[in-house]
C-alpha positions in Angstrom: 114.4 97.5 106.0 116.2 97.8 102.8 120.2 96.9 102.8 122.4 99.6 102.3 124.9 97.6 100.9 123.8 97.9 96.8 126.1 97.0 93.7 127.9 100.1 91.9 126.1 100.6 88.6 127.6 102.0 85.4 125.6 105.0 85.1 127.6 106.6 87.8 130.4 106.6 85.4 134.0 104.8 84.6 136.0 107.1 83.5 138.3 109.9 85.1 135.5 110.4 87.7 132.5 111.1 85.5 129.1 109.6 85.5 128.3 108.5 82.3 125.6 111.1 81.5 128.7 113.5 81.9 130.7 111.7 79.7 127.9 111.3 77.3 127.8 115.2 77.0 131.1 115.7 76.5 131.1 113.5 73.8 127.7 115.2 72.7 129.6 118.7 72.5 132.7 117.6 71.2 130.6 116.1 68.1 128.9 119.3 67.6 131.5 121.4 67.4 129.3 124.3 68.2 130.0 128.1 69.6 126.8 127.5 71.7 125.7 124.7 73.5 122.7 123.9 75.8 122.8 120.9 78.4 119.3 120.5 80.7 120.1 118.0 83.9 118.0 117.8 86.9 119.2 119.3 89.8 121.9 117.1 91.7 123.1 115.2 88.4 126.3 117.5 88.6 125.9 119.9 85.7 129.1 121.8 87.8 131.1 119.3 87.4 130.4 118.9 84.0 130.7 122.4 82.8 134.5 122.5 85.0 135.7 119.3 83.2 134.5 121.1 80.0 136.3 124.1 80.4 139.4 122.2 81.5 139.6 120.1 78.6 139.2 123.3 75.9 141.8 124.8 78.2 143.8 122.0 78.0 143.2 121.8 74.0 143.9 125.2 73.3 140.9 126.3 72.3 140.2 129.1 75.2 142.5 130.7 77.2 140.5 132.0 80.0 136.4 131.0 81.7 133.8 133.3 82.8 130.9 131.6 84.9 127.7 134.0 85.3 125.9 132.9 88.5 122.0 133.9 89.4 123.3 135.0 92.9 126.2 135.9 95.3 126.2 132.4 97.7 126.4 130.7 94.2 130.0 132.6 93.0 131.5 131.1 96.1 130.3 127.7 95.6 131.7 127.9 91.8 134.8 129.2 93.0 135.3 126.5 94.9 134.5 123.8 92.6 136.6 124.9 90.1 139.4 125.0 92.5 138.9 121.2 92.9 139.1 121.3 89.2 142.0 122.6 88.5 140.9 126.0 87.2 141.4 129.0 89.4 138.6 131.4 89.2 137.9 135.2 91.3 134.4 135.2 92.9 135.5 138.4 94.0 135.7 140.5 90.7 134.0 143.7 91.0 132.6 146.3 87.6 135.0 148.4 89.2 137.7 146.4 88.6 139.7 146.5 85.2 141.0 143.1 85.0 141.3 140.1 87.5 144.7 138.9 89.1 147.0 136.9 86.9 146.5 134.4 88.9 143.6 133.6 88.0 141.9 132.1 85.0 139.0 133.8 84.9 135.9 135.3 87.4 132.8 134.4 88.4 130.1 137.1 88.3 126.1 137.3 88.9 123.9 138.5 86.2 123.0 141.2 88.0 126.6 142.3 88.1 126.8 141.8 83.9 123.2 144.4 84.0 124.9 146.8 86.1 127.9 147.4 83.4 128.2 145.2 80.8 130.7 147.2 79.0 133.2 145.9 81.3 131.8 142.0 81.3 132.6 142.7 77.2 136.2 144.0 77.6 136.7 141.2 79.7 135.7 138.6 77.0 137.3 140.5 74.5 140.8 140.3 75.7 141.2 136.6 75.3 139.6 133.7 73.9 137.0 133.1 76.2 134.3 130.6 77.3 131.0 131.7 78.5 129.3 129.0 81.6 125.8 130.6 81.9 124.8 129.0 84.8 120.5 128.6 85.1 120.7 130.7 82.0 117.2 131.2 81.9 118.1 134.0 84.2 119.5 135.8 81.2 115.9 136.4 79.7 114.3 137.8 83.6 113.7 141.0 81.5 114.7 143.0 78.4 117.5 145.3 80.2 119.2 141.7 81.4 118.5 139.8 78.3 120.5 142.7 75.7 123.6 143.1 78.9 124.2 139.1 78.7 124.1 140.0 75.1 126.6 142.9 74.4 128.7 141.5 77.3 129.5 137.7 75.5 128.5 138.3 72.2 132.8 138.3 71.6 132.9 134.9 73.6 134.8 132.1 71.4 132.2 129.4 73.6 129.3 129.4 75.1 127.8 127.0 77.6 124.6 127.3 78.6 123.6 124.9 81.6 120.1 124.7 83.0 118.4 122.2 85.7 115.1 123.4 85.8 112.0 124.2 84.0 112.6 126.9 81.5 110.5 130.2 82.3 106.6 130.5 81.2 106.7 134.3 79.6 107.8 135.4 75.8 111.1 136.4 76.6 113.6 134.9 74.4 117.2 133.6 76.6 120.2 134.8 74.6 122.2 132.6 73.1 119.3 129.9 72.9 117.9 128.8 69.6 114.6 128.2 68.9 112.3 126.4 66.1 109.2 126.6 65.2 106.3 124.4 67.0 103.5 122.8 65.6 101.1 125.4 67.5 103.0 128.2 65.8 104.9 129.3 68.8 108.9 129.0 68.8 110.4 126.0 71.5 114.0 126.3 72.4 116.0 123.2 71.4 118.1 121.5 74.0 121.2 120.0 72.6 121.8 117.3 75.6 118.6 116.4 78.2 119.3 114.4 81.0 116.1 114.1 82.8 115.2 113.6 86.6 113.5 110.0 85.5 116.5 108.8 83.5 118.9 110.2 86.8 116.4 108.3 89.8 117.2 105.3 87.2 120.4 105.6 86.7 121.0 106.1 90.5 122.1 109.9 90.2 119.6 111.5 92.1 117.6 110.3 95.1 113.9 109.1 94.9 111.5 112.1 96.7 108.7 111.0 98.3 105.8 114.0 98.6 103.8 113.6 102.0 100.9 115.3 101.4 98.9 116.6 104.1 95.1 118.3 103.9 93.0 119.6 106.9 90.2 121.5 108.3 90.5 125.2 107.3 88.5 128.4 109.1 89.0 132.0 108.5 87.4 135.7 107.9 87.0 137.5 105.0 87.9 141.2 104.2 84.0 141.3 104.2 84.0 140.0 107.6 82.1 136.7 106.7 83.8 133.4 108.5 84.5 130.4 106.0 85.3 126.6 106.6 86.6 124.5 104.0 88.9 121.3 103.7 92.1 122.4 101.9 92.4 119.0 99.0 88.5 119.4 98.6 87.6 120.1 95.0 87.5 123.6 95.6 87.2 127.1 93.4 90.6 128.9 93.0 89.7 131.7 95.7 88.5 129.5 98.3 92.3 127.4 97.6 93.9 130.4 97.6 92.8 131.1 101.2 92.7 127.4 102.6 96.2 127.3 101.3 97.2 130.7 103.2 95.3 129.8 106.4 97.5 126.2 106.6 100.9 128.4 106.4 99.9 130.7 109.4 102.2 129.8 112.0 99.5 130.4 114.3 97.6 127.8 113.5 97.4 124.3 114.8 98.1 123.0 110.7 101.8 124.3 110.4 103.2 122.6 114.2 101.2 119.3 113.4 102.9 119.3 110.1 106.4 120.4 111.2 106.3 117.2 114.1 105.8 115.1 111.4 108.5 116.0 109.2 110.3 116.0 112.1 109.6 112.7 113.4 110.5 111.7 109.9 114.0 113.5 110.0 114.5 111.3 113.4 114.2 108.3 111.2 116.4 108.9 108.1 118.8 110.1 110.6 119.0 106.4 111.7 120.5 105.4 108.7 122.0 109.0 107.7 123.3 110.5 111.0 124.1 113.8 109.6 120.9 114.0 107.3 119.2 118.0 107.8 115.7 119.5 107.0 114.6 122.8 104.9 111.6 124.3 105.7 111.2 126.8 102.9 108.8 130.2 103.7 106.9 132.9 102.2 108.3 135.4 104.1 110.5 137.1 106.7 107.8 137.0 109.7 106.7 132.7 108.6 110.6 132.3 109.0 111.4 133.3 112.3 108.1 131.9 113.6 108.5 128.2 112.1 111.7 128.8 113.6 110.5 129.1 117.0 108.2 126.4 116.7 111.1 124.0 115.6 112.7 125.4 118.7 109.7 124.3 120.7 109.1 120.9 118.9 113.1 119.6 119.0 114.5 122.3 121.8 117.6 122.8 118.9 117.8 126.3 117.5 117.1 126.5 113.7 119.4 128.3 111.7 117.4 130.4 109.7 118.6 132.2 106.1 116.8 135.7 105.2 117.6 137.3 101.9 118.6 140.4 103.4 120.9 139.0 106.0 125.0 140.0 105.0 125.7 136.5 107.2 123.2 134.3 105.3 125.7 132.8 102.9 127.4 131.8 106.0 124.7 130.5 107.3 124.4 127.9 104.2 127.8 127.0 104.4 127.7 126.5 108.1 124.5 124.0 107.8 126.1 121.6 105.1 128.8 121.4 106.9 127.5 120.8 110.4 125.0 118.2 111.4 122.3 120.6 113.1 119.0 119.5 112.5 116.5 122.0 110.9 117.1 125.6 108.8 114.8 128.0 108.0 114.7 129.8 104.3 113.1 132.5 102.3 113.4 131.3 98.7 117.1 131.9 98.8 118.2 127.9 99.2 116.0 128.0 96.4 118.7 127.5 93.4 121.9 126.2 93.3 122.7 125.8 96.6 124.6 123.0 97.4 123.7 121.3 100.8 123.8 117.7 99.7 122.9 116.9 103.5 119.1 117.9 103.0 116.9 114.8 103.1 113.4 116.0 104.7 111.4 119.6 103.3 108.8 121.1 104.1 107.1 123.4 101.2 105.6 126.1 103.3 105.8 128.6 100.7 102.6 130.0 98.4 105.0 129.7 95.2 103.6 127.4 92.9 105.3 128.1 89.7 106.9 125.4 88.0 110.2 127.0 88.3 110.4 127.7 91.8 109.0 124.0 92.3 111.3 122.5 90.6 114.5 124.9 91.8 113.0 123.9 95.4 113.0 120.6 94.8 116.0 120.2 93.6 117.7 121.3 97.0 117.0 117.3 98.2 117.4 115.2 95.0 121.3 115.6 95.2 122.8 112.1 96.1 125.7 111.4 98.2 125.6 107.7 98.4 123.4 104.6 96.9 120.2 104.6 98.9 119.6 107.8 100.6 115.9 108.5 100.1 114.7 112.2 100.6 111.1 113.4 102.2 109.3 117.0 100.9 106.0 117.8 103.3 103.2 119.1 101.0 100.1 121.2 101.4 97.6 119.6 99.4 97.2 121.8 96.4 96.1 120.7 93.5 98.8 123.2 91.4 101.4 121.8 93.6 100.1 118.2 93.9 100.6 118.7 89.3 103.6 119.4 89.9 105.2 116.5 92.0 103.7 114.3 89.7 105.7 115.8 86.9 108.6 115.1 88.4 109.8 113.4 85.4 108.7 115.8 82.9 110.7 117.8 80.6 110.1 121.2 79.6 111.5 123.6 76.6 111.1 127.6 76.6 108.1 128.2 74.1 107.4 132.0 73.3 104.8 133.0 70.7 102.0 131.6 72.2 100.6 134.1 75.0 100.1 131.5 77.4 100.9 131.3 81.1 101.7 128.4 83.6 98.7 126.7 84.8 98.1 127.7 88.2 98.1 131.6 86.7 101.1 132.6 87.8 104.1 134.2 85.6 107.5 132.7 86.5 109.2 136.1 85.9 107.5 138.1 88.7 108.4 135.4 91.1 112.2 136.2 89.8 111.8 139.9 89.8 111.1 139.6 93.6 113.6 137.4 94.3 116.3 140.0 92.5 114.8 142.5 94.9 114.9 140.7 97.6 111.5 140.7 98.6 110.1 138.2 100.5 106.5 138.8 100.0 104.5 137.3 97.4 100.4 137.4 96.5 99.1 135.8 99.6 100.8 138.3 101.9 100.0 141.5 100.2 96.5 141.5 101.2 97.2 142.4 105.1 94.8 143.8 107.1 91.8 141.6 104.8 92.3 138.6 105.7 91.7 136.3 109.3 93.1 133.0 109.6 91.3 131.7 112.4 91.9 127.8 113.0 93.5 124.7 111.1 94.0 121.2 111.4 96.3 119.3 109.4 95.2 115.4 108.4 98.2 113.0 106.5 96.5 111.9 103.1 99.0 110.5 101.0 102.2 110.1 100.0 102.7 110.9 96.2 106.1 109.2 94.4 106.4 109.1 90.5 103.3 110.2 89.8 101.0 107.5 91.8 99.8 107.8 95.2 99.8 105.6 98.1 98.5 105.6 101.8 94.9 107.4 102.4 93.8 110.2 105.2 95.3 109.5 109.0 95.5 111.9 111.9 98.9 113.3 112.7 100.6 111.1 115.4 98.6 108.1 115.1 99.3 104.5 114.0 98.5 105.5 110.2 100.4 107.7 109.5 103.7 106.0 111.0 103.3 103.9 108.3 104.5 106.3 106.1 106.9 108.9 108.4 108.9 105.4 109.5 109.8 104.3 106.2 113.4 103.4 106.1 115.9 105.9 105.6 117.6 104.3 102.9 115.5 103.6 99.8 116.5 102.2 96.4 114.2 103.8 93.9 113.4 100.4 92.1 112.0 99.1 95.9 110.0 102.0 96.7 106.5 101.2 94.7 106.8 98.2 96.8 107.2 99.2 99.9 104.9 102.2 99.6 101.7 99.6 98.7 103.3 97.2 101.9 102.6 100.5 103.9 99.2 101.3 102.4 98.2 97.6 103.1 99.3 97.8 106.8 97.8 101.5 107.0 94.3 99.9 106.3 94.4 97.4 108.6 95.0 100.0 111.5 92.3 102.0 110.2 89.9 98.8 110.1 91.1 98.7 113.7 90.2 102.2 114.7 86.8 102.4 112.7 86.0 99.5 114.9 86.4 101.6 117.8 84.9 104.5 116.4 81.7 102.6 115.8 81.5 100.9 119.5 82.5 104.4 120.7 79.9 106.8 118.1 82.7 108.8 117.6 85.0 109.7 114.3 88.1 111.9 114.5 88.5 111.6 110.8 86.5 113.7 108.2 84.3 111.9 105.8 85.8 111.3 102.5 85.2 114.6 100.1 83.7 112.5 96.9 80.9 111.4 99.8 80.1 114.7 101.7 79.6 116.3 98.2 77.5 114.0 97.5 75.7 114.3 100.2 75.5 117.4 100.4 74.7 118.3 97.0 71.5 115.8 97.1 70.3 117.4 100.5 70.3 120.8 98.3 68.4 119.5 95.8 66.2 117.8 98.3 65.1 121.3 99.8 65.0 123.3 96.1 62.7 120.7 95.4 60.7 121.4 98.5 60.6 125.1 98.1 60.0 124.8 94.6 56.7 122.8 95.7 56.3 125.4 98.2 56.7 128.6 96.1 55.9 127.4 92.9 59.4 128.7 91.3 61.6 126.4 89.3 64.5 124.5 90.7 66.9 126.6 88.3 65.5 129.9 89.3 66.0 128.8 93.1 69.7 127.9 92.5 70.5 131.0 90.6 69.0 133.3 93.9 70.9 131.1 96.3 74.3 131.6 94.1 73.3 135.1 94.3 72.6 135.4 98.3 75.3 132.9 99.6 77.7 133.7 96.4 80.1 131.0 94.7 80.1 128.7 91.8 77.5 126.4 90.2 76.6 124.0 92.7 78.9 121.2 90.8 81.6 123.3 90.9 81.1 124.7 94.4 82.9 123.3 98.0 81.3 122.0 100.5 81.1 124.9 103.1 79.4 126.6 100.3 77.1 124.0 99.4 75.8 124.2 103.3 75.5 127.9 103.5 73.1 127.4 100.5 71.4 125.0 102.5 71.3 126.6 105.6 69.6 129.9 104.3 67.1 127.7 102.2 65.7 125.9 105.4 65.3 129.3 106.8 62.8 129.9 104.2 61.8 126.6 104.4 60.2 126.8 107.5 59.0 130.0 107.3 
């Protein structure tokens, strides 16, 4: 176990209570003497803090005389509110369109951007009738669609500052965030141009943030079709974007065996940070309303402790937020609204049970367990594996500009800015869910296969609950990043001499509770199918490629390189049908 007990390092700052990446910025914005300015941290760096200190200091040197912070949501004009309060700088979370001006008393309002939409003539009298900075708070929120985009426009075009803050990935469609400015790219499209980047790799260095270990977990998969047809497949095989799609779905039912296997786990790991961090809570983050209240009942079942659970649509669900961070319950339960912002610093084991896999809402996800309270605190996120999401934890460290002009989506297909139209609607239903009524998920089985931490990956496939994968849910609570790499390949060592222990007993026994490794069963597979094309080919006479192209057109799918291996043994099971006849 590591010591908890590490030396204060100057990246968490020495003067007047900033870290150094804080007062790095501030000295950043002071040299550029701009009207705008852009700052990109990674969640938990404290970009609020930042942006307070900011406005106190122009305050203080007469540059503005009162702040306006745009939020993306209501929970979020609280939380501001009350940070600035701590600053100094009294702000109204409560300012209403209807309202002509806030109380004297204050210094300014917070507002949602939905709010500026709604009437931005009155967001513009506001700034008008003083000298006033602008915090745009996630501003890529600003560019969610053209009627938002020209309000945050004609509302703080009169602003004397602007600052623009951001902790995630900028969106993946053409629209342009006011106030940004872009340059043109090498590709010909337009990239935005940050004017101070402090990354998630230079934070985990610097100690800011905590380290996040991914737990990724794979399984058996079985379900029906809309055609009626049953389908088994191993969600992490090398499979076609369909047959993913519906692995992925089948994991999250609650129904299933997959989703309570996996929530025991991350709870068993909660039990063990909460060794070293007492108070330390879990997020289990849905698709929907239904997948809420029934993990919910299943943490009930698992840890006999109610879950609180946060629903978009719920008047008491800011509450609720508030309530968790400040209490030591266990596990909540969300619908995409802990998603951004939210401040529960507490939050030290996830599980992503959501079908978003936008970069975005990945990263604003993430973020909910990377803030840092104290040198050592290490934080857990339970992972489907998907190959989309299993990208994206290895990117951790990436950073990414806004690029319009090229016409090009995110990788896994999806568009950033319908994920955010739903979330302004408050819907909690996304692609996976709209197709009720076609779809059967009829069995799954989870199986631990890795744990994934800076892009490298460590451990290999264990059953739930068993010697192997302890190895990597009991890993000490307290974690400084620099040890991790080095414990996590201690683990995997000790991992493989279990499972040298238990294939021992599998062989005396003639029995296996573990899977095959996929790169062998396609293999294997694939070279019984050639085996029998080559039979029926002697058989019938036809060639081997006009056998394969029938059999893709019976049993449907993909080439066979491309194709899984339930499909590979459907083909093989209808050709020994004609086989032997």
């Amino acid at each position: 176990m590591l010591s908890p007990s590490y030396p204060q390092r100057a990246p968490w700052g020495t003067a007047e209570n900033l870290r150094a990446w804080q007062r790095e910025a501030m000295d950043a914005y002071d040299l550029a003497n701009k009207r705008d300015f852009l700052v990109a941290a990674t969640p938990g760096a404290g970009k609020t803090t930042f942006a307070l200190t900011m406005a106190r200091k122009l305050r203080s040197d007469d540059v503005i005389d009162r702040v306006i912070v745009v939020a993306p949501t209501e929970h979020l004009k609280t939380q501001w509110a009350d940070a600035a309060a701590r600053a100094h700088i009294r702000l109204d979370p409560n300012f209403r369109n209807s309202d002509v001006a806030p109380s004297r008393q204050y210094a300014g309002v917070v507002v949602t951007y939905a709010q500026v939409a709604a009437k931005a003539y009155v967001h513009r009298q506001l700034t008008e009738s003083g000298r006033t900075l602008v915090i745009l708070d996630e501003v890529h929120h600003g560019g969610d669609a053209l009627s938002w985009g020209d309000a945050v426009r004609e509302a703080y075009a009169p602003a004397a500052r602007r600052l623009m803050l951001s902790g995630t990935p900028f969106r993946s469609d053409d629209s342009p965030i006011p106030f940004v400015d872009y340059a043109p790219d090498p590709s010909g499209g337009m990239t935005s141009i940050t004017d101070y980047n402090y990354g998630y790799g230079r934070a985990l260095a610097d100690g800011v943030v905590r380290p996040v270990l991914f737990h990724v977990y794979a399984g058996q998969m079985a379900w029906r079709t809309k055609a009626g047809e049953e389908v088994e497949a191993q969600l992490g095989q090398d499979n076609i974007k369909d047959v993913t799609s519906q692995a992925w779905r089948t994991a999250l039912d609650p129904n299933g065996e997959w989703m309570s296997q996996i929530l025991r786990s991350a709870d068993a790991r909660l039990t063990e940070i909460r060794h070293h961090v007492p108070d330390a809570g879990g997020l289990v983050l849905a698709t929907d309303q239904t997948a809420a209240r029934a993990y919910a009942k299943l943490l009930m079942s698992i840890t006999g402790r109610r879950a609180t659970v946060v629903l978009s649509d719920d008047k008491e669900a800011s509450q609720r937020i508030e309530d968790f961070a400040s209490n030591d319950d266990r596990w909540m339960v969300a619908v995409r609204m802990v998603s951004e912002g939210v401040d529960v610093p507490r939050l030290a084991v996830g599980v992503y049970a959501t079908s978003s896999s936008t970069p975005l809402f990945f990263a604003q996800a993430i973020g909910r367990f990377v803030r840092a309270r104290r040198r050592g605190e290490a934080a857990s996120v339970f992972l489907p594996h998907v190959p989309s999401l299993l990208d994206l934890a290895g990117e951790m460290e990436r950073e990414r500009d806004h690029v319009i002009g090229r016409g090009e989506k995110d990788g896994d297909g999806l568009d950033d800015s319908l994920l955010d139209a739903a979330e302004r609607e408050e819907k909690a239903s996304d692609e996976l869910t709209e197709e009720e009524g076609k779809f059967e998920a009829l069995s799954s089985v989870a199986h631990f296969d890795k744990v994934v931490f800076e892009g490298r990956e460590f451990g290999q496939l264990a059953v739930p609950g068993t010697e192997e994968e302890q190895e990597f849910i009991g890993l000490p609570g307290l974690l400084e990043p620099e040890h991790v790499h080095e414990l996590l390949q201690q683990r995997t060592q000790r991992q493989s001499k279990h499972r040298e222990v238990r294939e021992s007993a599998e062989r005396e026994s003639g029995q296996s509770v573990l899977p095959e490794p996929l790169h062998r069963t396609l293999k294997e597979q694939r070279q019984l199918l050639n085996n029998l094309v080559g039979l029926y080919s002697r058989q019938t006479g036809d060639p081997h490629g006009k056998i394969h192209a029938d059999l893709r057109r019976t049993c449907g799918g993909p080439a066979v390189a491309q194709a899984t291996v339930a499909q590979l043994q459907k083909r093989i099971q209808s050709l020994r049908r004609r086989v032997r006849s």
